[in-house]
C-alpha positions in Angstrom: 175.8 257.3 167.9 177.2 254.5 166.1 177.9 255.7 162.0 176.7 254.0 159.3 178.0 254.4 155.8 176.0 253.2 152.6 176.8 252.9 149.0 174.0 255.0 147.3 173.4 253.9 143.7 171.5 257.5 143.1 174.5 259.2 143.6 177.0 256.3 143.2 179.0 257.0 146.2 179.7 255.4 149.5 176.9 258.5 152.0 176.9 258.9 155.9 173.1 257.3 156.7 171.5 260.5 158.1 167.9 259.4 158.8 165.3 262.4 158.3 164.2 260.7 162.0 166.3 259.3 163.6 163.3 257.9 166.2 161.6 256.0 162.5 164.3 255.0 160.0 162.3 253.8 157.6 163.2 251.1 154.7 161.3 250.0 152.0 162.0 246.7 149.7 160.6 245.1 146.6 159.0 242.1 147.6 157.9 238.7 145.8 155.3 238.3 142.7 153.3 235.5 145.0 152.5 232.7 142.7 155.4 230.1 143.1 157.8 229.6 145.4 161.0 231.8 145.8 164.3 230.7 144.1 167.4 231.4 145.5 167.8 234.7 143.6 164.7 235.6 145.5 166.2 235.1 148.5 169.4 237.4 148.5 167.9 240.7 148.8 165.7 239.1 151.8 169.0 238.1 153.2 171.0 241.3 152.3 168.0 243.7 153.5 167.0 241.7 157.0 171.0 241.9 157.8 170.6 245.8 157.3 167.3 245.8 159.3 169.2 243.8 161.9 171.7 246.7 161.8 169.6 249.5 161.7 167.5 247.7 165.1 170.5 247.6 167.1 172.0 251.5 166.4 169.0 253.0 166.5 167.1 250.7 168.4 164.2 248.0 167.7 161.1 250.4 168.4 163.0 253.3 166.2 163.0 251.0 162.6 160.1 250.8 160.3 160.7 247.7 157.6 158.5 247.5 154.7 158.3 244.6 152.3 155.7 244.2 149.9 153.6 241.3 148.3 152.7 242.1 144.5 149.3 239.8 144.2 147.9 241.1 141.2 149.8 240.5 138.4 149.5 238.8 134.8 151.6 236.0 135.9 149.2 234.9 138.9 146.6 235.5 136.8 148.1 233.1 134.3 148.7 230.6 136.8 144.9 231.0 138.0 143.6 230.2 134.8 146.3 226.9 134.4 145.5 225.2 137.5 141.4 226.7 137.5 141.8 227.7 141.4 140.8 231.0 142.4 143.7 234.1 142.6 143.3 234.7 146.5 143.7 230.9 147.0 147.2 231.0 145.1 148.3 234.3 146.4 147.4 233.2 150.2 149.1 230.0 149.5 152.5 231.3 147.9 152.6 234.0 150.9 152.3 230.9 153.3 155.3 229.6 151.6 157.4 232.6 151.1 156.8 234.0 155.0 157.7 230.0 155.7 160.9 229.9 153.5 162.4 233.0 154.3 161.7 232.3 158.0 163.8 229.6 157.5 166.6 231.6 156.5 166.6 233.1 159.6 164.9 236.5 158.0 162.8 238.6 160.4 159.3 239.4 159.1 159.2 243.2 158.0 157.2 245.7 160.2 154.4 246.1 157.2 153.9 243.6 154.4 151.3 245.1 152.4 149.2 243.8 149.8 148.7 245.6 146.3 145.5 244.7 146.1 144.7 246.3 149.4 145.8 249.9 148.2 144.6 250.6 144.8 142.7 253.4 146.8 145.9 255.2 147.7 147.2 253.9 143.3 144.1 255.9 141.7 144.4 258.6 143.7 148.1 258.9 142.6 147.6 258.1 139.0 144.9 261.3 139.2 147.6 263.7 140.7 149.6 262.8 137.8 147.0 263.2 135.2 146.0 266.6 136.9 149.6 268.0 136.7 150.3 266.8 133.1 152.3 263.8 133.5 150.3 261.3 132.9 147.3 260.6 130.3 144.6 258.7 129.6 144.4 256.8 126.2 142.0 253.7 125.0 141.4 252.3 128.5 145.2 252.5 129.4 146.9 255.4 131.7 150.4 255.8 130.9 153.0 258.0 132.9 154.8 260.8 130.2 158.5 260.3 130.3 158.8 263.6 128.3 157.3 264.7 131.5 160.3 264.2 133.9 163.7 265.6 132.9 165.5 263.4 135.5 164.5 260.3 134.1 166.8 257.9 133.6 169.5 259.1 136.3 169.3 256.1 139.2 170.5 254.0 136.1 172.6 256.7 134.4 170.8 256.1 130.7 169.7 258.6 128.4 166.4 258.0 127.4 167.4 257.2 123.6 169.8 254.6 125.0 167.1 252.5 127.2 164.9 252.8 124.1 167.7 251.0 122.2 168.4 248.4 125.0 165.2 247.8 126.3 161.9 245.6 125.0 159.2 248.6 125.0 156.2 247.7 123.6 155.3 249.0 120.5 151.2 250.6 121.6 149.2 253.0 118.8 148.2 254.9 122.4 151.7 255.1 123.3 153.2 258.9 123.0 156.5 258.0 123.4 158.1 254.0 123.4 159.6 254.5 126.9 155.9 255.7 128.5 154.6 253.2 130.7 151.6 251.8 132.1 149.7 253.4 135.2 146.6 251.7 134.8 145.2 249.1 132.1 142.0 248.3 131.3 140.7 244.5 132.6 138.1 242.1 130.9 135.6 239.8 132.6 138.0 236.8 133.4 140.9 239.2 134.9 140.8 240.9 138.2 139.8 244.6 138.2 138.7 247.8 139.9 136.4 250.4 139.0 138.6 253.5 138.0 137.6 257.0 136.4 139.0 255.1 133.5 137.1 252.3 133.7 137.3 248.9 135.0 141.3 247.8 135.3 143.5 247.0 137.3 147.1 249.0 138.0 150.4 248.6 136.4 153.4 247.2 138.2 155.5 249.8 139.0 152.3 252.3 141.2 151.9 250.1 143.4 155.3 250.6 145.3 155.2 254.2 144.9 151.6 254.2 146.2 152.3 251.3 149.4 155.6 253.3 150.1 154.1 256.9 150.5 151.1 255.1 152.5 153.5 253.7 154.9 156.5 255.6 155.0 155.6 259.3 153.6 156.6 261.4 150.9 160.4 260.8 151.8 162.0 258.1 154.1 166.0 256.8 154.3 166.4 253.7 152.0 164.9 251.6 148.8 166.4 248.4 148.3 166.3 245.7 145.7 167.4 243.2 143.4 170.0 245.4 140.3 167.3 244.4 138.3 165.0 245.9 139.1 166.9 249.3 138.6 165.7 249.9 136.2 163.2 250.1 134.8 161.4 249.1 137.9 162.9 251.7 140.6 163.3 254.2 138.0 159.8 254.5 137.7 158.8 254.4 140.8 160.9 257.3 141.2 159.5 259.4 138.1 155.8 258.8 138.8 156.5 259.3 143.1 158.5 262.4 142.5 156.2 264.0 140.1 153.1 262.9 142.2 154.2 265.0 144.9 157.4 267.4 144.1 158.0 268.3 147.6 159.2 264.9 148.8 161.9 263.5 147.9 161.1 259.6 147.8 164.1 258.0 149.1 167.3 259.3 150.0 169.5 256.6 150.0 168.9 253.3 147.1 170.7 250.5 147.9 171.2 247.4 145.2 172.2 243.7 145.8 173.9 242.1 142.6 172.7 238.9 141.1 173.6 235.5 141.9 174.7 232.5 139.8 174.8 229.0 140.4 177.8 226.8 140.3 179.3 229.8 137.9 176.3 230.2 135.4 173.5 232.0 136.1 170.4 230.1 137.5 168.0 228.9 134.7 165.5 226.0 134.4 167.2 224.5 131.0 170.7 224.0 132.5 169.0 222.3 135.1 170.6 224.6 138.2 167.5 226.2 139.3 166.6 225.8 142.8 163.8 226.9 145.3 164.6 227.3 148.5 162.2 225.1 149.4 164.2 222.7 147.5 167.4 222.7 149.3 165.5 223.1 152.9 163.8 219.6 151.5 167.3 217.8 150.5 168.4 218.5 154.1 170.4 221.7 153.6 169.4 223.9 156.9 168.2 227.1 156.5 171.2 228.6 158.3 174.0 227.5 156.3 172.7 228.6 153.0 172.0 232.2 155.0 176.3 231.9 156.1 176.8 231.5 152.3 174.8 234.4 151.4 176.7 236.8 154.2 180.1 235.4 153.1 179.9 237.9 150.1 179.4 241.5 149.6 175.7 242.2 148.5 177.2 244.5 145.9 179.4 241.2 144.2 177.9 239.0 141.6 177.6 235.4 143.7 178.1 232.0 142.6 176.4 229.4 144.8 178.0 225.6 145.3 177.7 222.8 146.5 181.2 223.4 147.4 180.2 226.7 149.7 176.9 224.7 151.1 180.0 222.0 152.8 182.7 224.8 153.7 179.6 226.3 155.6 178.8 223.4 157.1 181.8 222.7 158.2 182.7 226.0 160.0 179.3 226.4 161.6 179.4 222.8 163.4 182.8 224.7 164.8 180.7 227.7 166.0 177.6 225.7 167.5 179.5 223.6 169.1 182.0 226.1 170.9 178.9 228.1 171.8 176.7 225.8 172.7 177.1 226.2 176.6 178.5 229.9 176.0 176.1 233.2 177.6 175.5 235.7 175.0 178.2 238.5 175.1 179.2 241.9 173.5 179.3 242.4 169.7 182.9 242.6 168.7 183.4 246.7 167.9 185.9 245.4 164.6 182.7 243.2 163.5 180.2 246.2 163.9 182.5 247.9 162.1 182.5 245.9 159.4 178.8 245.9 159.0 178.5 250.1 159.3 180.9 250.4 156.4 178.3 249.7 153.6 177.3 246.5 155.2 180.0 244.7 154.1 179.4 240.8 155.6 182.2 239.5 153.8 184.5 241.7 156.3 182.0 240.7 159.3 182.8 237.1 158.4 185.9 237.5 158.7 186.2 239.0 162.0 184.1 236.0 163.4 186.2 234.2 162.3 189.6 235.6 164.5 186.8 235.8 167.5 186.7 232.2 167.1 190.3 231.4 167.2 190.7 233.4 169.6 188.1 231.6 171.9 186.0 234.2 173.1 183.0 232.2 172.1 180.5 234.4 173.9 181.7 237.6 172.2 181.4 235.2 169.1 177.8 234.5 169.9 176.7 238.1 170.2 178.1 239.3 167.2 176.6 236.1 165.2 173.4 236.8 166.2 173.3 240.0 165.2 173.2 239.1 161.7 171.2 235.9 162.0 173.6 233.7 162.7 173.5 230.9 165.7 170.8 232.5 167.1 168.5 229.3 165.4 166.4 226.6 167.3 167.7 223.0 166.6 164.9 221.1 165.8 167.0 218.0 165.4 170.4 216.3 165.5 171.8 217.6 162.2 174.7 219.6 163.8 175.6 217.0 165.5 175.4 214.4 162.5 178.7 213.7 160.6 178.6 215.5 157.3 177.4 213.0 154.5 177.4 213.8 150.6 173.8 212.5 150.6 172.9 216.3 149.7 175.5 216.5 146.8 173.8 213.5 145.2 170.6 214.8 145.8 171.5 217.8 144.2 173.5 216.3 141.1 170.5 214.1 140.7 168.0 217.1 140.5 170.2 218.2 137.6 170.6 215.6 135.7 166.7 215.1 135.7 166.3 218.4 134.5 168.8 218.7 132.0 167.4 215.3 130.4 164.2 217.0 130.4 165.4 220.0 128.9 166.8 218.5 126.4 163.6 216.6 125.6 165.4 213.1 126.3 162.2 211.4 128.0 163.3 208.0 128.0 166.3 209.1 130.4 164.3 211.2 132.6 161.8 208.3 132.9 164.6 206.1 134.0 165.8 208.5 136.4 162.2 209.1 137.9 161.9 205.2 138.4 164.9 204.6 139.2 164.8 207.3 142.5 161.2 206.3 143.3 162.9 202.8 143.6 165.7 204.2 145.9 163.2 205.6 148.2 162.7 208.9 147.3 159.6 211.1 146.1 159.8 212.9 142.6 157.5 215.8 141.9 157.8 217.5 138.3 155.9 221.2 138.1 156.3 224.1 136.4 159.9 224.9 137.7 161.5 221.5 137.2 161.8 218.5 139.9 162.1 218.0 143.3 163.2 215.2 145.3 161.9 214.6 149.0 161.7 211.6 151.1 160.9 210.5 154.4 163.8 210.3 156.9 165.4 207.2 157.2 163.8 205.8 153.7 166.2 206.9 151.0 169.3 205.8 149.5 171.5 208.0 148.4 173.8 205.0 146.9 171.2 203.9 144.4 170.5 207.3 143.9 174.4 207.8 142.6 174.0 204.5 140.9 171.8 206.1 138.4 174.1 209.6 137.5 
């Protein structure tokens, strides 16, 4: 059996993967708040953890994996957004899914085996938040339950704090009920205009950070191989999910192995709506970036290094996999190089696995190159058009610069420039949508001009 070798953050070393069965390796993720589309930050752990599930498929076999990524629908966000637009909460939650399932797809990402729902276990969440009541650590105060930190003498160790220090470094809020600043919410009470459930508490609905505990022991038991996420959401996300599971039922062990993809940055600076560098994915998909290349940038660094993505990685990419496609275009599918696999056993380091497709490819063995791609996603895609074949154009560059500029005259409250901007695309040929999260430009193929867009930067 092939080895595989992870870095665990719990114990922050590099650990032989030893599933408790090795017939159901199970791996659960932190999924998407669903009511917006997913930025690019979004999309690296789906990246990261759908190479891994790839991975795990082909040692231990497809039938002998179980994935499980979950949708948070209930949340004071969504909520937010419910009462903003005046459209009902399952309507936005069914419509973001749509999206997310459609965007990540695009990525080449394989859906999970499970993607639960919150709202469809709150069953499994009550009867969790009872245990913990029952064995003294949680209580019940005003309508609210709240897990004990005091309770749990591990707290704080996935993220190596004290619990003095994350009281000093973190935003707790400040509650009369509150036993201790760093106790957090189980359940919370819920008036007539926001979703609820009946509860032995009352009518509510639960706090973030049960309903992973609760969907993970549902579907994967008291103790399966690997969490993964976003580093932020180590804490304090995944640290209580581990205080609340663990103390829910002592005699599992939750997970074994945690797993954490660092965050990524655009163009050097980290991706934010004011300095006009935030992007959906939907976004780049819709200026003509395919969904492909931006998954080669992704694996071209190590899910545990901070990422900067360019304009100037989306061409390199471009560039190379136009190479690949075409020299395996005719090509039969062959073995996965041993060097690559290697590569991606060793903490699942893609930077290496790059690499090595790369010397496959000088060294023409095309089909070799074609096996070992596909493993982690790559030219394994259905062409839906001539874009590979297309010279490569700066029409996307412009497109790009042009979403930024927008923004940051927006930002910046200039309204007279981002009117002219507006116009002055709409007159070029190109669609301009403003929400929530900034603009986005679209057009109909063959319609725009990316000239007299670059006239106007």
């Amino acid at each position: 059996m092939t080895e595989i070798t992870l870095h665990n953050t719990a114990t922050r070393r590099r650990e032989r993967l030893e599933p408790i069965d090795p017939a159901n390796v199970r791996l659960y993720v932190c999924g998407p708040t669903v009511y917006d589309r997913a930025h690019l930050g979004n999309a690296r752990p789906v990246v990261v953890f759908d190479t891994l599930y790839r991975l795990l498929r082909h040692v231990y076999g497809a039938d002998h994996v179980t994935y499980v990524r979950n949708f948070t629908d209930v949340d004071d966000k969504i909520n937010a957004r419910a009462a903003a637009t005046g459209r009902p909460i399952r309507d936005i939650t069914d419509e973001t899914i749509g999206w997310y399932l459609d965007d990540m797809a695009a990525l080449g990402a394989l859906e999970p085996d499970q993607m639960p729902r919150a709202t469809e276990f709150i069953p499994p969440m009550i009867a969790m938040i009872e245990t913990l009541i029952e064995t003294g650590h949680a209580y019940a105060a005003e309508g609210h339950v709240l897990f004990a930190v005091d309770s749990y003498r591990d707290y704080g160790r996935l993220s190596g704090r004290t619990v003095e220090d994350m009281i000093a470094g973190a935003r707790v809020e400040v509650a009369p009920y509150k036993r201790n600043p760093m106790d957090f919410v189980l359940w919370k009470p819920s008036d007539a205009d926001t979703p609820g459930w009946d509860s032995p508490w009352g009518r509510g609905r639960p706090g973030w950070h049960i309903e992973c505990s609760a969907m993970a022991r549902e579907l994967l038991g008291d103790s399966f191989d690997i969490h993964g996420g976003g580093i932020d959401l180590q804490f304090p996300h995944h640290e209580n999910e581990i205080a609340q599971s663990c103390c829910a039922h002592p005699d599992g062990g939750f997970a074994k192995i945690w797993m954490h993809n660092e965050m990524l940055q655009v163009e050097g600076k980290k991706m934010s709506k004011s300095l006009g560098n935030f992007f959906t994915v939907r976004d780049l998909l819709d200026q003509g970036v395919p969904g492909e290349v931006i998954r080669f940038v992704f694996l071209k660094t190590h899910y545990s290094k901070k990422f900067s993505f360019s304009q100037d990685k989306i061409d390199r990419a471009t560039r190379e996999l136009k190479k690949w496609k075409r020299a395996c275009e005719n090509e039969s599918t062959g073995d996965v190089d041993e060097k690559f696999l290697g590569y991606l056993c060793n903490n699942l380091d893609t930077a290496g696995a790059m690499f090595e497709l790369r010397k496959i490819f000088k060294q023409g063995r095309y089909s070799d190159l074609k096996a070992s791609a596909n493993l982690i996603g790559i030219l394994n895609f259905e062409d839906t058009d001539d874009f590979w074949y297309r010279p490569i154009s700066s029409a996307t560059e412009v497109e790009l610069r042009f979403v930024a500029a927008l923004n940051e005259a927006r930002s910046r409250k200039d309204y007279e420039r981002a009117d002219e901007l507006r116009k002055g695309a709409i007159n070029a040929g190109y669609e301009v949508q403003i929400g929530l999260d900034g603009a986005q430009l679209s057009h109909s193929s063959g319609s725009a001009d990316p000239a007299a867009l670059e006239a106007l930067l």
